[in-house]
N, C-alpha and C positions, 0 to 999 in steps of 0.2 A: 567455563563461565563465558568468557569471550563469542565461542563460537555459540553456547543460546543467543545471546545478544543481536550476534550479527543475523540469526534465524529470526527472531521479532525482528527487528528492524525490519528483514524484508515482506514479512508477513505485512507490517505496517504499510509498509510503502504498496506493495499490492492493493490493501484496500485502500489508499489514498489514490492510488490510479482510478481506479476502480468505479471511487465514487466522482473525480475529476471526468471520468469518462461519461458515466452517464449525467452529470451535470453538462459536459459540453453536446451530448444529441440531446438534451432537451430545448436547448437554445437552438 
């Protein structure tokens, strides 16, 4: 259970990069 966890979490955090990214070359 734990380690699904930590796999979303990173999945998460990828697309939070993700979309932080291409919000920052839009600007």
């Amino acid at each position: 259970m734990e380690i699904h966890l930590k796999q979303y979490e990173k999945e998460c955090l990828k697309s939070t990069m993700l979309k932080h990214e291409e919000t920052f070359k839009e600007q």
